[in-house]
C-alpha positions as a printed NumPy array, in Angstrom:
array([[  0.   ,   0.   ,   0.   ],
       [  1.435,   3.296,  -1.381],
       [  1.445,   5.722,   2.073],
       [  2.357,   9.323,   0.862],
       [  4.021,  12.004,   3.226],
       [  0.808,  13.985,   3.587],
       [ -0.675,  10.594,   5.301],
       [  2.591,  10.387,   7.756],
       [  1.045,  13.983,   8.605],
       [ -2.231,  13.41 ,   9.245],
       [ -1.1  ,  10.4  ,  11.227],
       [  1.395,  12.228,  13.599],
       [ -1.353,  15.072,  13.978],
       [ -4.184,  12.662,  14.952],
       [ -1.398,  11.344,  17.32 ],
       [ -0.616,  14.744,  18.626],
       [  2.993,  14.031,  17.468],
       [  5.409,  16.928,  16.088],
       [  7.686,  15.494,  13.249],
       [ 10.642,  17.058,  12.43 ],
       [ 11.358,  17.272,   8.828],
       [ 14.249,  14.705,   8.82 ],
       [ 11.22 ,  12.427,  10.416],
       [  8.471,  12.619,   8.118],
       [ 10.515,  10.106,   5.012],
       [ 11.697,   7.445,   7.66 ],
       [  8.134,   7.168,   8.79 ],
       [  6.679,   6.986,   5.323],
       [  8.446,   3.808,   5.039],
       [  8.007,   2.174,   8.351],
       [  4.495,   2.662,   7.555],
       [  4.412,   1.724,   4.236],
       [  6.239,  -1.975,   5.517],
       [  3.594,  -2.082,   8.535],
       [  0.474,  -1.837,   6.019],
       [  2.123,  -4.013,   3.499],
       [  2.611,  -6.633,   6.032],
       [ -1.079,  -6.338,   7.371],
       [ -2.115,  -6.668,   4.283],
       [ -0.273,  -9.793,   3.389],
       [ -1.896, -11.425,   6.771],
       [ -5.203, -11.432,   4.597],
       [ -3.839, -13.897,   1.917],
       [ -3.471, -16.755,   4.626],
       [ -5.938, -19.694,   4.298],
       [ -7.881, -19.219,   7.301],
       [-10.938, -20.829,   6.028],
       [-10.634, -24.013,   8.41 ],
       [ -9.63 , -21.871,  11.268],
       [-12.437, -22.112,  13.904],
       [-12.437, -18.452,  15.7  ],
       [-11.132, -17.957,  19.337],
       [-13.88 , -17.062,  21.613],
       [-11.689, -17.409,  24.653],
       [ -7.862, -17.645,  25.297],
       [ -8.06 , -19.767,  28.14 ],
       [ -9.974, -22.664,  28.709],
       [ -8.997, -22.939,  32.123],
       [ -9.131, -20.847,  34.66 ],
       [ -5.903, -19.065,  36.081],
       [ -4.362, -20.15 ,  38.917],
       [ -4.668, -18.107,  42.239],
       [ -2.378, -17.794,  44.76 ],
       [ -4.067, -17.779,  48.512],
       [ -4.692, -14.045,  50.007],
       [ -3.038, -14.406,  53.146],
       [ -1.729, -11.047,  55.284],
       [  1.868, -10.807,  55.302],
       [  4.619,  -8.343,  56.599],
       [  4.023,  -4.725,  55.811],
       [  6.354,  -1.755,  56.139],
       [  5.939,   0.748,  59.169],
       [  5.229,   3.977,  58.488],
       [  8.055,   5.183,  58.818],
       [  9.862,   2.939,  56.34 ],
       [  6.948,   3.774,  53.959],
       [  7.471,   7.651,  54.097],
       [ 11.5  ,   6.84 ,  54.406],
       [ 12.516,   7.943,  50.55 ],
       [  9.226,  10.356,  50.336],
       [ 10.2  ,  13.393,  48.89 ],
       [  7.656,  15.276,  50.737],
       [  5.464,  14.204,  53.558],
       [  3.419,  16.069,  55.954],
       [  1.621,  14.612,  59.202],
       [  2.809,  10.743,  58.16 ],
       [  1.447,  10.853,  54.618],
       [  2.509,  11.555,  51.354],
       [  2.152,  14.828,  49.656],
       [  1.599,  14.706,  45.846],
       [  0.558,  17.848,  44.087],
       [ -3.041,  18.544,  43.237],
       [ -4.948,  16.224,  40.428],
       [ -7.966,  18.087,  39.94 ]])
């Protein structure tokens, strides 16, 4: 598939992505190689493939939830780099 420069654009501003110049060819290509090689995926004889509806038959194992040793406090704040009253400050979110 033929991916021209103004689609490596389009791409990076979608992404939110500044190229530089220097950028924009290298891309092209990478591109261009990713989309050829999806594209090749559809020649496979898949035909007699049944799909997957699940990746496990089985469940996953589980460990038992059993308290363990913690850290104090104090070793919890230890590397902190800011703590006020015995908890960590972190700055505002919303």
């Amino acid at each position: 598939m033929e991916v021209t420069r103004e689609d490596v654009l389009r791409c990076a501003q979608l992404a939110h992505l500044s190229l530089r110049e220097d950028e924009i060819e290298p891309m092209r290509e990478a591109m261009a190689r990713m989309l050829s090689h999806a594209a090749s995926l559809d020649e496979l004889p898949l035909e007699a493939i049944e799909p997957m509806v699940m990746g496990l038959q089985q469940p996953l194992p589980r460990r038992a939830d059993e308290p363990g040793s913690s850290f104090s406090q104090a070793q919890a704040l230890a590397n902190a780099p800011a703590q006020d009253r015995g908890m960590f400050v972190v700055p505002k979110v919303l």
